[in-house]
Residue, then its C-alpha position, 0 to 999 in steps of 0.5 A: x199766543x196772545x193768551x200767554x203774554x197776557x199770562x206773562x204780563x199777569x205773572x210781571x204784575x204778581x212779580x213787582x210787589x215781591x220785588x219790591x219787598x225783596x230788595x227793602x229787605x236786602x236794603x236793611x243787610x246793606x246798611x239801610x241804603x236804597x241805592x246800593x239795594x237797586x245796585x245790587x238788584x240790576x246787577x244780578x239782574x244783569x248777570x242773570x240776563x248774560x246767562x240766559x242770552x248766553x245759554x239761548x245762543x244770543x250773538x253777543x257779538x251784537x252788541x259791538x252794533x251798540x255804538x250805532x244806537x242813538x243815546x235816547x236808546x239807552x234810557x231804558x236801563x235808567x227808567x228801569x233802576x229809577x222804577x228799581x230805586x222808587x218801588x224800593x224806597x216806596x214800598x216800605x212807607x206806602x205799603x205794596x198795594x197803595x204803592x202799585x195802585x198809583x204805579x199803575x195809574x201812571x202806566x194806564x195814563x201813559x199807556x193810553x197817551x202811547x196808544x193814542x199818538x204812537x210814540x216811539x213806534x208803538x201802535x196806535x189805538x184809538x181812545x174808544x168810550x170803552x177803554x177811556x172807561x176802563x182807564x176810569x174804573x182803574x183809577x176808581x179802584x186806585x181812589x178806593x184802595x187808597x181812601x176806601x178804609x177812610x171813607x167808610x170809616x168816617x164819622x160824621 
């Protein structure tokens, strides 16, 4: 089972670049307007969501519990349509590659600080010398993928 959320967490990183380029191009029908381009994407993200828990038999009646949630819980959505908004407004100026590769020099630092300490609930790992390398060589492959080009294009 572990072999296919690896595939599925795989396949949301093939994902993201693709949605990045999708909604700068819906952006450019809708009058060159980041906003409104991640407006668009979360609500047919949200419409198709309602489908699926609809057609899968979800208790939406569950929901009516939502006032029990502490607000803190609901920053989730905000965190997803700033990422939405960012990989939108990024992609264009950036390019996908140095985009993600930052993107994802983010998410190793945190990652490993929520491996390390548990927050919210996560579980905790240790920061062993072997991940601390891996997070390491990601971050060389993000300096190569942003500089490698200008490095080895240099003249001295």
């Amino acid at each position: 089972m572990t072999y296919l959320y690896s595939l599925f967490a795989l396949s949301i990183g093939l994902i993201i670049p693709l949605q990045a380029a999708i909604n700068n191009q819906l952006k450019s029908v809708i009058g060159h307007s980041t906003l409104l381009a991640a407006l668009v994407s979360f609500s047919v993200g949200t419409l198709a969501l309602l489908c699926i828990s609809l057609a899968t038999g979800q208790k939406i009646s569950a929901l009516a519990q939502l006032p029990k949630a502490e607000p803190w819980m609901l920053l989730g959505g905000l965190l997803g349509a700033v990422f939405v908004f960012g990989t939108t407004l990024i992609a264009p100026k950036l390019g996908a590659a140095t985009m993600l590769s930052l993107i994802i020099t983010g998410q190793i630092i945190a990652s490993m600080l929520f491996d390390r300490f548990g927050w919210f609930a996560m579980p905790m790992k240790d920061l062993s010398w072997p991940r601390l390398l891996g997070a390491a060589l990601i971050i060389i492959g993000v300096v190569l993928v942003n500089f490698g080009n200008d490095w080895l294009n240099a003249k001295p």
